[in-house]
C-alpha positions, -999 to 999 in steps of 0.1 A, spaced: 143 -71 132 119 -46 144 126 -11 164 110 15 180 118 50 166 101 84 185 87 104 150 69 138 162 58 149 191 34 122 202 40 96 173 63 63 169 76 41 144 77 3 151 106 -3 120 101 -37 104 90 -56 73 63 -32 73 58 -3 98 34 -3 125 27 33 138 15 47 174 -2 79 184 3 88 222 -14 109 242 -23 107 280 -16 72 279 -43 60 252 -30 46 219 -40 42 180 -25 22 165 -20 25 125 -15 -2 108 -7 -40 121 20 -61 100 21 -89 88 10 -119 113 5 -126 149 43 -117 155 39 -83 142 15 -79 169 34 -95 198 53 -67 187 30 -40 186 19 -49 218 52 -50 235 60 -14 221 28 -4 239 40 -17 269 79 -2 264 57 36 254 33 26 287 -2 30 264 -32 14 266 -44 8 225 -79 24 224 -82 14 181 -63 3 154 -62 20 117 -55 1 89 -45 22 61 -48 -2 31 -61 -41 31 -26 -54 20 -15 -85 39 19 -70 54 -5 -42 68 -34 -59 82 -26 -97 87 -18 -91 126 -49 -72 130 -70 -101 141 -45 -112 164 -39 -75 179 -79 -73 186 -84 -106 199 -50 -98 222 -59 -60 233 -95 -59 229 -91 -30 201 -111 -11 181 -104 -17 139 -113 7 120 -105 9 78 -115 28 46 -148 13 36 -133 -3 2 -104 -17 21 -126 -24 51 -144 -56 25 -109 -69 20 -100 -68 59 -130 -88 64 -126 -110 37 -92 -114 27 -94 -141 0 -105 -107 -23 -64 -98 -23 -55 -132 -41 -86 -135 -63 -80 -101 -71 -49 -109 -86 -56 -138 -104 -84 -124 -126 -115 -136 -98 -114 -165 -101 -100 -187 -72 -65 -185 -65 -38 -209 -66 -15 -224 -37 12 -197 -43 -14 -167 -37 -27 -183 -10 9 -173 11 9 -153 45 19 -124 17 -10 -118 -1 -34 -140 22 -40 -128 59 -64 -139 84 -97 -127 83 -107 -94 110 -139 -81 118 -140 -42 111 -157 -19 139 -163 16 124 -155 31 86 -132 56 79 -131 84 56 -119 119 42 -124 143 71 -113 150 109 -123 120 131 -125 114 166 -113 80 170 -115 70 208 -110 105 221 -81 112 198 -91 137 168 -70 128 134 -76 141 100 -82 110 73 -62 125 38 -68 99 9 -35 83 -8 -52 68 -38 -32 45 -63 -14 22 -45 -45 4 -30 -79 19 -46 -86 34 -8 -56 39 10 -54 65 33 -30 80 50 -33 98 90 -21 135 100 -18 140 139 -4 174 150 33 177 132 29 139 117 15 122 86 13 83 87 19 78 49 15 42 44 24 28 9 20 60 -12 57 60 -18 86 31 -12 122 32 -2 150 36 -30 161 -4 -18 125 -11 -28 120 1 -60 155 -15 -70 146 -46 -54 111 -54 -66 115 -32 -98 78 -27 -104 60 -9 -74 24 -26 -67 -3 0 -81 -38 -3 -86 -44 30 -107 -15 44 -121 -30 81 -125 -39 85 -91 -9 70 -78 10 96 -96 -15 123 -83 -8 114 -51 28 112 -53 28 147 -73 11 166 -36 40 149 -18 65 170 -42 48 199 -42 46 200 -5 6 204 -2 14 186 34 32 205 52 40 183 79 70 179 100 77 142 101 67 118 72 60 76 89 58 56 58 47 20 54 80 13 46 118 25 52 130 51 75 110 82 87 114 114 67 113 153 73 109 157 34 96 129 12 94 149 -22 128 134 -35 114 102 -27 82 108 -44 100 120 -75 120 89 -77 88 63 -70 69 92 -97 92 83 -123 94 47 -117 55 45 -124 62 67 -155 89 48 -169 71 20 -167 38 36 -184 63 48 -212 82 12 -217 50 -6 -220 34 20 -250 73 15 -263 64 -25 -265 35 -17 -283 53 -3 -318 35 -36 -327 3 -55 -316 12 -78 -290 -3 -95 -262 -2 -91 -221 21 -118 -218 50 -103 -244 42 -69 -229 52 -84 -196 84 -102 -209 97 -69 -226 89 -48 -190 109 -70 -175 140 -71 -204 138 -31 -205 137 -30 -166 167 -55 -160 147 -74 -137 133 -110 -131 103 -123 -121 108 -143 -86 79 -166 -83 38 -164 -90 33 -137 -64 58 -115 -77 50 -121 -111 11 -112 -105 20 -84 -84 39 -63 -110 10 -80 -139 -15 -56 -118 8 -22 -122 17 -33 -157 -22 -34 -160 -26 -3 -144 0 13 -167 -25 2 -202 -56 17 -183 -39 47 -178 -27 47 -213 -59 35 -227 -83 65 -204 -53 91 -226 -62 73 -259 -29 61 -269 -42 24 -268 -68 1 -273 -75 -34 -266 -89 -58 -296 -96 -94 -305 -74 -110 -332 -75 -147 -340 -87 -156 -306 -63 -138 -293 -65 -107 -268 -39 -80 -281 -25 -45 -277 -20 -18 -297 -14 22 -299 -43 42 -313 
């Protein structure tokens, strides 16, 4: 169930599984961000025709599946322009880096192999980075949303900020539990300007849930997910123990349970995340003990 929602001034928000975005002006479109599959963009492109745009480029804001995996069927439809963050750009391009990501590098099983967390492969046309760009004859200002992906970025056009996945709805974080995060401290950084206002924009378009004129209770709420779960995973360590008890006793302490492989490898990378962050503060350390790989406080 999809629906298109006018944002700001010149912006829109395509509501779905994940949100596609739109910048009008004078009839020429960006696009930010492109779903999940070939639907999403039969959807995209019908919104362009209800907002009468042409797409001049699309901007994908992070190289997860449910934001890039129409993107090759939105270029090969409208002729578009891709453009990404050059980190995220290598995934776009080369998608089987989300699944073998997760499962350690080496090559993934059926169940990471899903629409989910494997999309179809799309050329990218032009990098993105920190700084005002011209993108097609429409300047926007590139603001980085590190933590959630290890490039995300996030968009800021006149009184709107396409936010992507730097925060997640309330439904969300209850649903799934554990939040996806790649690096825990800079997730929290970024959440942390959102509270403290250092964006002063109007309207808040996130990757996810409803538009917002202030996303700092929301940042808050995902902020203190990420630390709860930082804190309950140096709790499981009052004793040695290994990655798979420490992900057994998240899950016990968080009330939640694991759906399938996906899901479970999904919250293993922010549990991950959590014992860097805890190991770069010096609170643990990693170490070998009869062959096996175990955790412990410092």
């Amino acid at each position: 169930m999809t629906s298109l929602i006018k944002a700001g001034r010149n912006t829109w928000l395509l509501r779905g599984g994940s949100n596609i975005g739109f910048i009008v002006v004078e009839g020429k479109a960006l696009i930010v961000d492109s779903g999940l599959d070939k639907d999403s963009a039969r959807q995209a492109a019908k919104a362009l025709e209800e907002l009468g745009a042409k797409a001049h480029a699309l901007i994908i804001t992070h190289a997860h599946a449910d934001h890039f995996g129409g993107a090759a069927a939105l270029k090969e439809r409208l002729g578009v322009k891709v453009f990404a963050p050059k980190f995220e750009a290598a995934i776009v391009e080369n998608p089987i880096l989300e699944p073998l990501w997760l499962f350690g590098g080496a090559s993934p099983v059926k169940p990471l192999r899903g629409k989910f967390t494997l999309a179809k492969p799309c050329p990218v046309d032009g990098l993105i980075e920190e700084s005002t760009v011209n993108l097609e004859g429409i300047e926007v200002k590139i603001l980085p949303l590190y933590g959630h992906a290890p490039g995300q970025i996030g968009l800021a056009f006149e009184d709107s900020f396409f936010c992507a996945d730097a925060f997640f709805p309330l439904e969300t974080l209850s649903k799934h539990g554990i939040p996806y995060c790649t690096d825990m401290d800079s997730a929290i950084a970024t959440l942390k300007k959102f509270e403290e206002k250092a964006w002063p924009f109007e309207c808040f378009l996130p990757g996810h849930g409803n538009t917002l004129k202030d996303p700092a209770p929301l940042a808050e709420a995902n902020r203190k997910r990420l630390e709860e779960i930082r804190d309950k995973v140096l709790d499981l360590l009052s004793a040695p123990c290994d990655e798979a008890t420490i992900m057994r006793g998240l899950a016990l302490a968080l009330g939640l349970a694991y759906r399938d492989l996906p899901h479970y490898y999904l919250c293993r990378t922010t549990m991950y995340s959590a014992l860097a962050s805890l190991e770069r503060g010096g609170m643990v350390e990693a170490f070998i003990e009869g062959n096996n790989l175990l955790w412990r406080r410092v």
